[in-house]
C-alpha positions as CSV (number, residue, x, y, z in Angstrom):
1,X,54.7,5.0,-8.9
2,X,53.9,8.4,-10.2
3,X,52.7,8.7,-14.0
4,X,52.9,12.3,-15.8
5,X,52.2,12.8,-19.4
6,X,54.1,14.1,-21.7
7,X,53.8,15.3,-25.1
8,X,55.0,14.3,-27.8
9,X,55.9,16.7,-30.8
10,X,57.2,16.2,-34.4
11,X,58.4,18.6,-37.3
12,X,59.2,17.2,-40.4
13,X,62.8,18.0,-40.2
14,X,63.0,17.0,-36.1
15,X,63.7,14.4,-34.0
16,X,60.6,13.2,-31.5
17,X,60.0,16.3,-28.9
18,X,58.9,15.2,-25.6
19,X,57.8,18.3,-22.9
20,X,56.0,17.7,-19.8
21,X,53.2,20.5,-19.1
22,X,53.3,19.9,-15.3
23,X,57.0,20.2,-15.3
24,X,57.8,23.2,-18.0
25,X,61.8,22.7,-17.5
26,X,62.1,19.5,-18.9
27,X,62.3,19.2,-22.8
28,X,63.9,16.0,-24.3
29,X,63.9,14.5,-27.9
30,X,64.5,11.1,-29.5
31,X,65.3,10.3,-32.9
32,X,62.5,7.3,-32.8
33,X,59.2,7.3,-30.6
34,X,60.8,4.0,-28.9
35,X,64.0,6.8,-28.0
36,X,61.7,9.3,-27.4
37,X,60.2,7.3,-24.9
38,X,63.5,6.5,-23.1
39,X,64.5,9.6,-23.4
40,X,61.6,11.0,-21.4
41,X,61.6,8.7,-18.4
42,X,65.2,9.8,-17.8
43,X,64.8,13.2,-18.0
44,X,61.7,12.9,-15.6
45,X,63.6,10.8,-13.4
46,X,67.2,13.7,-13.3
47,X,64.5,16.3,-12.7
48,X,62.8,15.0,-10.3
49,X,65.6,14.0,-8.1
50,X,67.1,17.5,-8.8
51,X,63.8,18.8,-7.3
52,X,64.0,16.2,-4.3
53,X,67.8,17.1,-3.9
54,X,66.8,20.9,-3.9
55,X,64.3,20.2,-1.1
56,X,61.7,21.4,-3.5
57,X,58.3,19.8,-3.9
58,X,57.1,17.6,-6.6
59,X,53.9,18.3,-8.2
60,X,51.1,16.3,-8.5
61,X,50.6,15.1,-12.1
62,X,47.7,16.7,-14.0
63,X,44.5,14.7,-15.1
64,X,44.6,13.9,-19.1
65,X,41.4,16.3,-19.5
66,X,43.0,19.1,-17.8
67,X,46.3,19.0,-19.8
68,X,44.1,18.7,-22.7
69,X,42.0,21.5,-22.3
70,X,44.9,24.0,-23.0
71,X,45.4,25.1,-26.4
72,X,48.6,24.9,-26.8
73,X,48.9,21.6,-26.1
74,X,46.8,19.8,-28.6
75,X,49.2,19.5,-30.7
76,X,51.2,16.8,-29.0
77,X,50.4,13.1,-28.4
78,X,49.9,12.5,-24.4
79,X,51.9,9.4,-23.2
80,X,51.8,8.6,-19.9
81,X,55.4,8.1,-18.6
82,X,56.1,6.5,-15.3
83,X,58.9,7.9,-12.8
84,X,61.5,5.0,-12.5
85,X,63.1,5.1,-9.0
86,X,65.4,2.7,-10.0
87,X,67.7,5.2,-12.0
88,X,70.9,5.7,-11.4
89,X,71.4,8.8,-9.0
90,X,71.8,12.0,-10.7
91,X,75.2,13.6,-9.4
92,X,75.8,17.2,-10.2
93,X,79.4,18.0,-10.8
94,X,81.4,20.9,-11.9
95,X,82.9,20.9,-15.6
96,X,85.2,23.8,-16.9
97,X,84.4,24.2,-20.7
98,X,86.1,27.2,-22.9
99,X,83.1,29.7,-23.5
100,X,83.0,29.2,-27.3
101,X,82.3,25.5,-26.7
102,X,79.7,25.7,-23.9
103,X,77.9,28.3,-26.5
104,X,77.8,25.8,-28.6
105,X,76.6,23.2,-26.6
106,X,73.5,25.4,-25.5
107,X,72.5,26.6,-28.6
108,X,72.4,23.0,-29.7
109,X,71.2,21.9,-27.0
110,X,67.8,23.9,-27.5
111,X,67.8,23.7,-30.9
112,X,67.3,20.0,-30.1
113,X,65.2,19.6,-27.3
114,X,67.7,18.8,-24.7
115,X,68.8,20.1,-21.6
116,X,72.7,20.9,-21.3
117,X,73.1,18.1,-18.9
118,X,71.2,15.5,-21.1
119,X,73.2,16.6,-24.1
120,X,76.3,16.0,-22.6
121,X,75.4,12.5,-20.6
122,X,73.9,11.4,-24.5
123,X,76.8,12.3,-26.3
124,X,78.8,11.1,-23.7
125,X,77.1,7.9,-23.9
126,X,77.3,7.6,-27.2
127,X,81.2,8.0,-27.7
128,X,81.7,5.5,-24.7
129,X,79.8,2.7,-27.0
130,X,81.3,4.0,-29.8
131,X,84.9,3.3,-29.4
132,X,84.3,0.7,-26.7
């Protein structure tokens, strides 16, 4: 099992940031480190089965000391988080939204750390337990 690290990020007025330097597209947040966590292995795992699924290849995860050495990422808090196989298989799938609303969905999607698709399966999610 593959392990890349991510790091962790956190404003005062912001959820836990997670972004992966060997992997600059993914960019996921939790609202505890425990979330956070989460969080990150599942957006590892949907990207990289969208790079399998794209016949594209996977990179090789970067030593601590190399990710390190970059500036702009001493910031952050290196975790080490493990791709789980075991997820279930990301499907992609076609969803007409008015403009307006996918606007919106965007702009809060990157104002939050998510990606459009994690956005939607969270809040999705979330309603489903909600009014289960």
């Amino acid at each position: 099992m593959r392990n890349f690290i991510g790091l962790i990020h956190k404003d005062a007025d912001s959820d836990f940031g997670v972004s992966f330097p060997d992997l600059p597209g993914i960019i996921t947040a939790g609202t505890s480190l425990d979330d956070a966590r989460a969080m990150a292995e599942e957006a590892l795992a949907l990207h990289i089965e969208g790079l399998i699924e794209d016949g594209e290849a996977i990179p090789e995860p970067s030593a601590l000391e190399d990710v390190m050495a970059d500036p702009d990422n001493r910031s952050g808090v290196a975790i080490l988080v493990s791709v789980k196989t075991d997820q279930p298989k990301a499907i992609r799938v076609n969803v007409t939204l008015p403009e307006d609303v996918l606007n919106q969905i965007d702009k809060y999607a990157q104002a939050h750390g998510f990606t459009r698709s994690g956005l939607l399966a969270q809040a999705a999610k979330k309603l489903m337990t909600e009014t289960a």
